[in-house]
ZADRENDO-943278 format. One record per residue: residue number from 1; residue in three letters; x negated, y negated, z of N, C-alpha, C in turn. Coordinates in nm, 2 decimals, always signed. Atoms other than C-alpha are relative to their C-alpha. Example, Ala and Ser with C-alpha at 12.3 -4.5 7.8 and 13.67 -1.06 7.14 Angstrom:
2
{pt 1 "ALA" {-0.09 +0.12 +0.00} {-1.23 +0.45 +0.78} {-0.09 -0.12 +0.00}}
{pt 2 "SER" {+0.09 +0.11 +0.00} {-1.37 +0.11 +0.71} {+0.08 -0.11 +0.08}}
% end
This chain:
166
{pt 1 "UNK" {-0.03 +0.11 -0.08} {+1.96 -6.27 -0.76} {+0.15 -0.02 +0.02}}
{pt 2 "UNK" {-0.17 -0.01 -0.02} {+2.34 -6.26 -0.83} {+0.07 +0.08 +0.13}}
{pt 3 "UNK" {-0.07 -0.06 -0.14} {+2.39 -5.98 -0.62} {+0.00 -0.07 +0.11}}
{pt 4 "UNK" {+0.03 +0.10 -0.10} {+2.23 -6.14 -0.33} {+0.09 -0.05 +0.00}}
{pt 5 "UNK" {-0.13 +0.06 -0.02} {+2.48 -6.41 -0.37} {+0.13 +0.06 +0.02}}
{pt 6 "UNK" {-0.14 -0.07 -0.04} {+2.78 -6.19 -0.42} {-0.03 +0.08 +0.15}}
{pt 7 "UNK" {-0.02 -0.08 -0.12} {+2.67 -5.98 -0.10} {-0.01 -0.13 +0.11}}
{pt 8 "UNK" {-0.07 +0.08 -0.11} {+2.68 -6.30 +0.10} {+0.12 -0.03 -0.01}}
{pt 9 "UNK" {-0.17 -0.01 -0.02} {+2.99 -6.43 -0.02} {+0.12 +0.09 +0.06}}
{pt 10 "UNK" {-0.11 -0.11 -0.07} {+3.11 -6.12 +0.11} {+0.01 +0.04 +0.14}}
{pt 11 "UNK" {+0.03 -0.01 -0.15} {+2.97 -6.09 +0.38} {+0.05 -0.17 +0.08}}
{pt 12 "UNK" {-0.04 +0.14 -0.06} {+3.08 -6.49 +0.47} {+0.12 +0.02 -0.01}}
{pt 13 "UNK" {-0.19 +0.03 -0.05} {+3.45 -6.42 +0.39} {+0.04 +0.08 +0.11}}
{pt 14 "UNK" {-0.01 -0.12 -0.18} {+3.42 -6.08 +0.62} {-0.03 -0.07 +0.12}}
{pt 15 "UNK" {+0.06 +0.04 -0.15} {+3.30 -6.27 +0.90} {+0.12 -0.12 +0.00}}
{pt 16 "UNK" {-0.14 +0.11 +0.00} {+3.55 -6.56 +0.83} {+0.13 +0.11 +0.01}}
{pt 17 "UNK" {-0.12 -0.04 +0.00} {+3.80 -6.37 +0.78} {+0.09 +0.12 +0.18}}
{pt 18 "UNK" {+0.04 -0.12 -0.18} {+3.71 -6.09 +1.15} {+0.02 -0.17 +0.10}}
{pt 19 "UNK" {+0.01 +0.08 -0.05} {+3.66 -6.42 +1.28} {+0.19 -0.07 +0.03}}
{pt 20 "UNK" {-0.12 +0.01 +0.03} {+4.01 -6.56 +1.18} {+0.08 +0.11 +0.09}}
{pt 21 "UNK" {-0.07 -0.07 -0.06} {+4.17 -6.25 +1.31} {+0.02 -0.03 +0.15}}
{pt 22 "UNK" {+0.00 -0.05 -0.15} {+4.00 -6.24 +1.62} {+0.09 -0.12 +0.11}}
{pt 23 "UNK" {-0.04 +0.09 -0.03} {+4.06 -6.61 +1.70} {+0.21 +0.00 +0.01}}
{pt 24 "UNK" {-0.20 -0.02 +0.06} {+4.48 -6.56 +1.59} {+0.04 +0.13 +0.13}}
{pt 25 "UNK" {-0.01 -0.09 -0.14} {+4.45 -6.24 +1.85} {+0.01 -0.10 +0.14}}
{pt 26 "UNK" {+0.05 +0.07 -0.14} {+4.32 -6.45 +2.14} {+0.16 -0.11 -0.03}}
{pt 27 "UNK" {-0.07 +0.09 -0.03} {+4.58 -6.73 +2.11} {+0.13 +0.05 +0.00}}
{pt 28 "UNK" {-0.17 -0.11 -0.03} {+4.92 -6.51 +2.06} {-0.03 +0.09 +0.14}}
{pt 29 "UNK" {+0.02 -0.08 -0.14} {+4.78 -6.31 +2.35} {+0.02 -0.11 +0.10}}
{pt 30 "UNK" {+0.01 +0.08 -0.14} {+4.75 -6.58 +2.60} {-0.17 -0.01 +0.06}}
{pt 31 "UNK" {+0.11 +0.00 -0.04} {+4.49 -6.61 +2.81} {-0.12 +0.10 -0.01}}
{pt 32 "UNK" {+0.07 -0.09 +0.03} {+4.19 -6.38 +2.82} {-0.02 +0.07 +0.12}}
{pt 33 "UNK" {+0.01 -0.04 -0.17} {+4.18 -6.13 +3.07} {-0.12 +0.07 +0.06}}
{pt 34 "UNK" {+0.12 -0.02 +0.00} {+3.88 -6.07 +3.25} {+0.03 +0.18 +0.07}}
{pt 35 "UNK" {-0.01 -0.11 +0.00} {+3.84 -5.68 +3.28} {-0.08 +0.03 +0.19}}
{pt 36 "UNK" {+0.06 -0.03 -0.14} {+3.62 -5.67 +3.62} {+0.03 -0.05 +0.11}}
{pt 37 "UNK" {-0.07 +0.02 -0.09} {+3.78 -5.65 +3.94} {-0.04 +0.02 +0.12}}
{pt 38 "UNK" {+0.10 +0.03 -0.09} {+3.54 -5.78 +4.21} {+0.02 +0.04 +0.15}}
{pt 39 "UNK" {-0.03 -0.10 -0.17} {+3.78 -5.74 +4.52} {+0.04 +0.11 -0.01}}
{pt 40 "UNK" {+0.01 -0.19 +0.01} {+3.83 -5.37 +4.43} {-0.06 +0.04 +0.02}}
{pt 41 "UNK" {+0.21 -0.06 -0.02} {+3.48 -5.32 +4.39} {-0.05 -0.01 +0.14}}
{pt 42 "UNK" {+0.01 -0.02 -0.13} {+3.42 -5.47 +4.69} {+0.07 +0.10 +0.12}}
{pt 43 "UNK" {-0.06 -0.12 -0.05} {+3.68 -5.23 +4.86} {-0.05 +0.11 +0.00}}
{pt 44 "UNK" {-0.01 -0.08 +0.05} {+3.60 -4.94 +4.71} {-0.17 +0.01 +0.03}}
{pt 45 "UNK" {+0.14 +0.02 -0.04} {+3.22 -5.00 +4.75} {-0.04 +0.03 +0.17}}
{pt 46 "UNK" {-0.01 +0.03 -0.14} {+3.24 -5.08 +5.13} {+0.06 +0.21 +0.04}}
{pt 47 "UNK" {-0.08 -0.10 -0.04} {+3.43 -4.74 +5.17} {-0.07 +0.12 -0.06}}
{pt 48 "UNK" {+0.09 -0.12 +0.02} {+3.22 -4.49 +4.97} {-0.15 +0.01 +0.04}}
{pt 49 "UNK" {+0.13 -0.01 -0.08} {+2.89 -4.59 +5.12} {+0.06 +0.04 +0.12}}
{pt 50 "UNK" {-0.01 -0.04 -0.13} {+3.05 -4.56 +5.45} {+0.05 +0.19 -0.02}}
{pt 51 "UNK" {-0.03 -0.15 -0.01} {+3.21 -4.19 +5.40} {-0.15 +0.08 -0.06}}
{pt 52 "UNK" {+0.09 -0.05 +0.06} {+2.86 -4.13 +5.26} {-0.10 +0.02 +0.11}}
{pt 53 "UNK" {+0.05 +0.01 -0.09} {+2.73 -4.21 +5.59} {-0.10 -0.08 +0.05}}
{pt 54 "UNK" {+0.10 +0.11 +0.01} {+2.58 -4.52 +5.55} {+0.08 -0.11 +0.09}}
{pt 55 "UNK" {-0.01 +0.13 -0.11} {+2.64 -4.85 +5.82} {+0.00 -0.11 -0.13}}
{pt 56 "UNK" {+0.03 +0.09 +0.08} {+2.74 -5.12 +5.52} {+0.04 -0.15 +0.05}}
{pt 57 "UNK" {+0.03 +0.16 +0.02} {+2.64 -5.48 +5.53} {+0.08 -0.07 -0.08}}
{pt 58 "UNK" {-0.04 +0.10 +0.12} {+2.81 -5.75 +5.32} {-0.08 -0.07 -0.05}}
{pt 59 "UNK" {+0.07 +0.16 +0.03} {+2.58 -5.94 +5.18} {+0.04 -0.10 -0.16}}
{pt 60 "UNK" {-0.07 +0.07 +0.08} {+2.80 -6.07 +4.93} {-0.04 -0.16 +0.01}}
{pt 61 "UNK" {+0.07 +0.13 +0.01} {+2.65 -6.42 +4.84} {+0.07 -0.06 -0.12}}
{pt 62 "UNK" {-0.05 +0.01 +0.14} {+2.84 -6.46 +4.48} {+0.12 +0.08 -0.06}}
{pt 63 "UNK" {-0.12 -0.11 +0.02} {+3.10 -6.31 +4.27} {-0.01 +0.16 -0.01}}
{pt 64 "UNK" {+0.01 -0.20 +0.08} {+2.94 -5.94 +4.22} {-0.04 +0.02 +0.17}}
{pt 65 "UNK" {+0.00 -0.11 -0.15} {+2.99 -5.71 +4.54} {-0.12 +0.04 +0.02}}
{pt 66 "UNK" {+0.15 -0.07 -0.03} {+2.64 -5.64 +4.71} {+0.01 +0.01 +0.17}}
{pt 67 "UNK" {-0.02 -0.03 -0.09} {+2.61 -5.41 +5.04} {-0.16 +0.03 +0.03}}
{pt 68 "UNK" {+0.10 -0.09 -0.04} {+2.33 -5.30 +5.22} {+0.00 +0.08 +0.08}}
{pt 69 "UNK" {-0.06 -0.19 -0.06} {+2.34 -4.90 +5.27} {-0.10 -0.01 +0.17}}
{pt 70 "UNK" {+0.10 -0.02 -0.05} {+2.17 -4.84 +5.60} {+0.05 +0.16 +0.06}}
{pt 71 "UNK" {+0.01 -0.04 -0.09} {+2.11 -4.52 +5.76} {-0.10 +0.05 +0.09}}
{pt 72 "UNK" {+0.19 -0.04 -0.04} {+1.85 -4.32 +5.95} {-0.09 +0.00 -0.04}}
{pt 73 "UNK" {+0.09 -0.07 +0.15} {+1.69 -4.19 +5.62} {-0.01 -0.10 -0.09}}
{pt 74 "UNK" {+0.00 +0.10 +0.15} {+1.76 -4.49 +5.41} {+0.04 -0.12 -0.02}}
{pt 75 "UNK" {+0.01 +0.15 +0.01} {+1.74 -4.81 +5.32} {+0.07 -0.02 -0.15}}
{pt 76 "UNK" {-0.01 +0.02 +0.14} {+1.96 -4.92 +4.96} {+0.04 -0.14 +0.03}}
{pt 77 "UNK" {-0.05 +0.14 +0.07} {+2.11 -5.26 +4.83} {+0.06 +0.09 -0.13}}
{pt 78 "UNK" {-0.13 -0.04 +0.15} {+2.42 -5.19 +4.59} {+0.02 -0.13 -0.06}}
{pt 79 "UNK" {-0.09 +0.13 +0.04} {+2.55 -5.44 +4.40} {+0.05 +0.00 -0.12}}
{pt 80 "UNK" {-0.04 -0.07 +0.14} {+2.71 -5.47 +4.06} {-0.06 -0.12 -0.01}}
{pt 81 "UNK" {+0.07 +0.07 +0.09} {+2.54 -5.59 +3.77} {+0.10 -0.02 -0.13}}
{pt 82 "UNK" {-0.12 +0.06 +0.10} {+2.72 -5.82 +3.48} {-0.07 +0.14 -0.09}}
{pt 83 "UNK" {+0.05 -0.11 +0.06} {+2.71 -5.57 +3.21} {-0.06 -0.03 -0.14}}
{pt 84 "UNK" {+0.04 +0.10 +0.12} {+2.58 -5.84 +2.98} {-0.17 -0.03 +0.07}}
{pt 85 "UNK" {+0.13 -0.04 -0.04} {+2.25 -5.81 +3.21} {+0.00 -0.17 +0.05}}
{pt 86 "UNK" {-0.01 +0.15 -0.02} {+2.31 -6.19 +3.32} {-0.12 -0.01 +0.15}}
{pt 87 "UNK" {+0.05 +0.03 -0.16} {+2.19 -6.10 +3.70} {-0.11 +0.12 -0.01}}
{pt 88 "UNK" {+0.07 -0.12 -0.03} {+1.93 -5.84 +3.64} {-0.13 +0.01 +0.07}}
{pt 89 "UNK" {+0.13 +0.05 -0.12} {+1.66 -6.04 +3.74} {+0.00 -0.04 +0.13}}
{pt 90 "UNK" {-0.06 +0.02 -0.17} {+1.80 -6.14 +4.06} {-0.04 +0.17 +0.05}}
{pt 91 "UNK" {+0.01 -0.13 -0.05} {+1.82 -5.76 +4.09} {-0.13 +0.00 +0.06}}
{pt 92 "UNK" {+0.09 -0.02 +0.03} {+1.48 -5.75 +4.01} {-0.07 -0.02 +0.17}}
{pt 93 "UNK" {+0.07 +0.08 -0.12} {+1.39 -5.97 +4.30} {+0.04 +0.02 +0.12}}
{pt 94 "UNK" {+0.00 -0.07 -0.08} {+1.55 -5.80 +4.56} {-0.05 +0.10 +0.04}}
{pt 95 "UNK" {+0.04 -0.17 -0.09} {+1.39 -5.47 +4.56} {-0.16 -0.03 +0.02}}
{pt 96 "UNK" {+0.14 -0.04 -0.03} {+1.04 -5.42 +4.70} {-0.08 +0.07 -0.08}}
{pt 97 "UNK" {+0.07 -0.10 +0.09} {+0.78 -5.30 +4.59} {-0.04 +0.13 -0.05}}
{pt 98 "UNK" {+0.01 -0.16 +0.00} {+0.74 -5.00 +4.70} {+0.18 +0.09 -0.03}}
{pt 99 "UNK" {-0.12 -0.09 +0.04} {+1.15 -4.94 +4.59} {+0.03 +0.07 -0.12}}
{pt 100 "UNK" {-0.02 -0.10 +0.14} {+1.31 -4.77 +4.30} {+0.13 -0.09 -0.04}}
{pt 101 "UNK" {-0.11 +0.08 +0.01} {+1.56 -4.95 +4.14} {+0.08 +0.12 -0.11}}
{pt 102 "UNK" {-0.08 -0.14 +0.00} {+1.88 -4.71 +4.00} {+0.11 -0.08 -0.04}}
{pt 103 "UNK" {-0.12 +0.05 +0.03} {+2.15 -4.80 +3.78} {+0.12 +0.10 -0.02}}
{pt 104 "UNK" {-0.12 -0.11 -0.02} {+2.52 -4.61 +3.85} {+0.11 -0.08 -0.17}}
{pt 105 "UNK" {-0.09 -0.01 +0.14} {+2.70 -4.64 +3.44} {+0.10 +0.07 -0.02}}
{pt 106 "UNK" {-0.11 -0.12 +0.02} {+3.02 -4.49 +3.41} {+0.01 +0.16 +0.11}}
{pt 107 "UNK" {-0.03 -0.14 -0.13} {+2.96 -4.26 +3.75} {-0.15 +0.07 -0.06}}
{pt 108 "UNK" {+0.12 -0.05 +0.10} {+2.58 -4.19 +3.57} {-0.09 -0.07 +0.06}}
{pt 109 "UNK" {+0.12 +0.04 +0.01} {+2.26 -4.25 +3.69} {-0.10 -0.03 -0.11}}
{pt 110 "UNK" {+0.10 +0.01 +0.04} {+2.02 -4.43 +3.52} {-0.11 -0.06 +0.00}}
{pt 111 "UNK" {+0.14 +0.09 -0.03} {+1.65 -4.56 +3.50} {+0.00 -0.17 -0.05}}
{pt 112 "UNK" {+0.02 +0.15 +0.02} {+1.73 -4.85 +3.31} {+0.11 -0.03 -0.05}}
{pt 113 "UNK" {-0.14 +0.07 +0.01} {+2.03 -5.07 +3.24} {+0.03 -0.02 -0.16}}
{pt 114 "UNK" {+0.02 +0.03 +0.18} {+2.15 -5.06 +2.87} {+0.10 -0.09 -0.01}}
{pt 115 "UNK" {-0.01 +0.12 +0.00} {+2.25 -5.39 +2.85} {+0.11 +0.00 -0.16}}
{pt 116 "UNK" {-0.06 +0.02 +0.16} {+2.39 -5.37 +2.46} {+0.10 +0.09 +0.05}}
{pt 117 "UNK" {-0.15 -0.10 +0.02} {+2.63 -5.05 +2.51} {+0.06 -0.10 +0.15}}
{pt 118 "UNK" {-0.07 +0.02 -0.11} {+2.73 -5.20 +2.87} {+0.09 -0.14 -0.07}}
{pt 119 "UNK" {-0.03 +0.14 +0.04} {+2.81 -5.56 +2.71} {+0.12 +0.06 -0.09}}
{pt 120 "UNK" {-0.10 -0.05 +0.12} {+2.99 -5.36 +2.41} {+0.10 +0.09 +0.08}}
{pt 121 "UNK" {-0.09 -0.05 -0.08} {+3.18 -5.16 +2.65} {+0.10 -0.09 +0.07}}
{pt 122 "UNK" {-0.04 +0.10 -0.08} {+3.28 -5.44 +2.85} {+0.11 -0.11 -0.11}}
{pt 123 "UNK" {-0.08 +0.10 +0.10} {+3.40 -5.67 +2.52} {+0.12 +0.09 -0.04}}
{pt 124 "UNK" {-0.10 -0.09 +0.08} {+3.62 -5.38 +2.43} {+0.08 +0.04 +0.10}}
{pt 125 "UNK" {-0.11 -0.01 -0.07} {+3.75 -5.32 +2.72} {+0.11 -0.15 +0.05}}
{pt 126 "UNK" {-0.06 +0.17 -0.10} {+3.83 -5.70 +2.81} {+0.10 -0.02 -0.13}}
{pt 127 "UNK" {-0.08 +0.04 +0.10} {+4.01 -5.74 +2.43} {+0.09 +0.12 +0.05}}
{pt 128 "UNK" {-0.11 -0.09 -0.07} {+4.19 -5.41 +2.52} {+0.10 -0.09 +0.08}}
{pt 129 "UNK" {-0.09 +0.03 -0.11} {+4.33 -5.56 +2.82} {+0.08 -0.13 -0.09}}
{pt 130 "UNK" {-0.04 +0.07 +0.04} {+4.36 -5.88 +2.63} {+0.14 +0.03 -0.07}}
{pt 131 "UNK" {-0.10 +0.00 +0.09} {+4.62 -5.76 +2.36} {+0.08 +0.11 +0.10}}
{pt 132 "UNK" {-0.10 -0.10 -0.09} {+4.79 -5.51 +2.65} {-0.01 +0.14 +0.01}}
{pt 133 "UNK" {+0.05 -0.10 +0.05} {+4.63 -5.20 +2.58} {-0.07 +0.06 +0.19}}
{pt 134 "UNK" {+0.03 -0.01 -0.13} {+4.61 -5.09 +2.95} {-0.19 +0.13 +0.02}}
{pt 135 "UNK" {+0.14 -0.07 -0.02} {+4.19 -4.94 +3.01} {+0.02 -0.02 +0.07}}
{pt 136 "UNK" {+0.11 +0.00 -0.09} {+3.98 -4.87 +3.25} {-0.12 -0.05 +0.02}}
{pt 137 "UNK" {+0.16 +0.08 +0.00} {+3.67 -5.08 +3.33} {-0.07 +0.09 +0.13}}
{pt 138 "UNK" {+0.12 -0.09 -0.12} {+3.38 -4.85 +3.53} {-0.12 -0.13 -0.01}}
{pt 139 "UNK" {+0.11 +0.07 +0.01} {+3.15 -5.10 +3.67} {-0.11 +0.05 +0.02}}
{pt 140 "UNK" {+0.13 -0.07 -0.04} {+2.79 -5.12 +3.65} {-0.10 -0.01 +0.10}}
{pt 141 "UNK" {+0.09 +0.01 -0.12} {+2.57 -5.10 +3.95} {-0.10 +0.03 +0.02}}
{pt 142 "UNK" {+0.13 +0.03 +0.04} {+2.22 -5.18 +4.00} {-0.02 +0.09 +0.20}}
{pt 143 "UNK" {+0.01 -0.05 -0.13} {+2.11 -4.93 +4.34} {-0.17 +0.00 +0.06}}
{pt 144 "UNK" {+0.15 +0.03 -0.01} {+1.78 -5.06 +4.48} {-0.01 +0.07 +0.17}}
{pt 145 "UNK" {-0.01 -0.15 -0.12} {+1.66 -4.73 +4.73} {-0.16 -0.04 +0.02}}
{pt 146 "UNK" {+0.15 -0.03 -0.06} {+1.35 -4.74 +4.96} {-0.02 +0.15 -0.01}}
{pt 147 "UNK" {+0.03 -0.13 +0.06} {+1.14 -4.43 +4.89} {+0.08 +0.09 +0.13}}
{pt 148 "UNK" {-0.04 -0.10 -0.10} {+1.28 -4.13 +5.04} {+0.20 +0.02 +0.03}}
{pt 149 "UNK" {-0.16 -0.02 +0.04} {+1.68 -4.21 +4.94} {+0.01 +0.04 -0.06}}
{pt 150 "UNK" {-0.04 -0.10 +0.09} {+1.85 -3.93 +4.81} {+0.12 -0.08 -0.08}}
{pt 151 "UNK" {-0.10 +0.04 +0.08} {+2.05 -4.16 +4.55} {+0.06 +0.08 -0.10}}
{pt 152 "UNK" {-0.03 -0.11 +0.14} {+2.10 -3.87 +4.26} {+0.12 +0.09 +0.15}}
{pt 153 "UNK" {-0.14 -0.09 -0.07} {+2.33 -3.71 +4.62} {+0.09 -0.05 +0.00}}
{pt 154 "UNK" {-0.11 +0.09 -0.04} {+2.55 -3.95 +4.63} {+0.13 +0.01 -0.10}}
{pt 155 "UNK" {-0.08 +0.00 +0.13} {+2.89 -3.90 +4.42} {+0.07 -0.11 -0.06}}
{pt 156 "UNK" {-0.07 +0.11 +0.02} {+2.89 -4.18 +4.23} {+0.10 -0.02 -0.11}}
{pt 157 "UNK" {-0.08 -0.01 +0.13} {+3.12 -4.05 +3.96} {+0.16 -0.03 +0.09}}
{pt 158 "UNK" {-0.15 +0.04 +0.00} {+3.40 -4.08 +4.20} {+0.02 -0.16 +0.10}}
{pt 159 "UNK" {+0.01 +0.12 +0.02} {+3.34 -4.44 +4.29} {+0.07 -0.08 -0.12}}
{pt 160 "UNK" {-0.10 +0.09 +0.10} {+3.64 -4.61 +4.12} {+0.05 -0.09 +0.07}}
{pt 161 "UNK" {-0.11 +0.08 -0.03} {+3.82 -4.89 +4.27} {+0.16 +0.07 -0.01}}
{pt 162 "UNK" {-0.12 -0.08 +0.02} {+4.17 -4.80 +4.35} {+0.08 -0.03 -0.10}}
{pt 163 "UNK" {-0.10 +0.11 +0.15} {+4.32 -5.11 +4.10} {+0.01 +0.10 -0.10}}
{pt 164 "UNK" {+0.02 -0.07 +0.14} {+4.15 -4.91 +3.84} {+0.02 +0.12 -0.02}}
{pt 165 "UNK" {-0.03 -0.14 +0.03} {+4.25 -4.55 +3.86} {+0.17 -0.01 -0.06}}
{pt 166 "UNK" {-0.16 -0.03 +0.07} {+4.54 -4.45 +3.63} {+0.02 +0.15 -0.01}}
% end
């Protein structure tokens, strides 16, 4: 039973104490800087569907960049997704039924959104920035393709914003 106790107490000053730090970080830094950079994305978005050979839409309704790809062959909806999974159901509720929904991670396709590394990616890059630590934020993008879109052609590894290339 002791232990127990001793391994909270340790565990309660560790967290007081990370906590402590983190808090004493954040206010010598200043403000907190948000790492995602919406009108870039937007830019940078708008411009690689088009050289891709797609007619893009704005349908920008909120703060995360959302286009709709069109060409002869294909029908998509881009948009970026918080990387904390806040809007995923909205995603959700955009695509048809008969679509495929397709998330672009770090220039990486994949089937499903990992919500924990993206979140953890994102807090590390946002304290980075915070204490001056100059990163890179790759946003994440939710690509909802009617059947018959070659989305795996598309090169989404070099989809960067220009802010964000160093």
């Amino acid at each position: 039973m002791s232990g127990a106790r001793t391994f909270s107490g340790v565990t309660a000053t560790l967290f007081g104490a990370v906590l402590g730090l983190s808090l004493a970080i954040k206010l010598a830094a200043g403000a907190i800087v948000e790492p995602r950079e919406s009108d870039a994305l937007n830019v940078a978005l708008k411009g690689f569907l088009e050289r891709g050979g797609f007619r893009a839409v704005d349908l920008n309704d909120g703060p995360e960049p959302r286009y709709l790809a069109l060409s002869p062959t294909c029908r998509m909806i881009v948009t970026e997704v918080r990387p904390q999974g806040w809007n995923a159901s909205a995603v959700r509720r955009l695509a048809r039924p008969e679509d495929k929904i397709i998330y672009v991670e770090g220039g990486r396709l994949e089937r499903d959104l990992s919500t924990p590394l993206n979140a953890l990616a994102y807090h590390a890059v946002r304290f980075a920035k915070t204490i001056g630590i100059p990163i890179r934020w790759r946003p994440v993008l939710a690509v909802i393709a009617a059947p018959g879109c070659d989305v795996a052609g598309l090169p989404w590894d070099e989809l960067v914003p220009a802010s964000l290339k160093q």
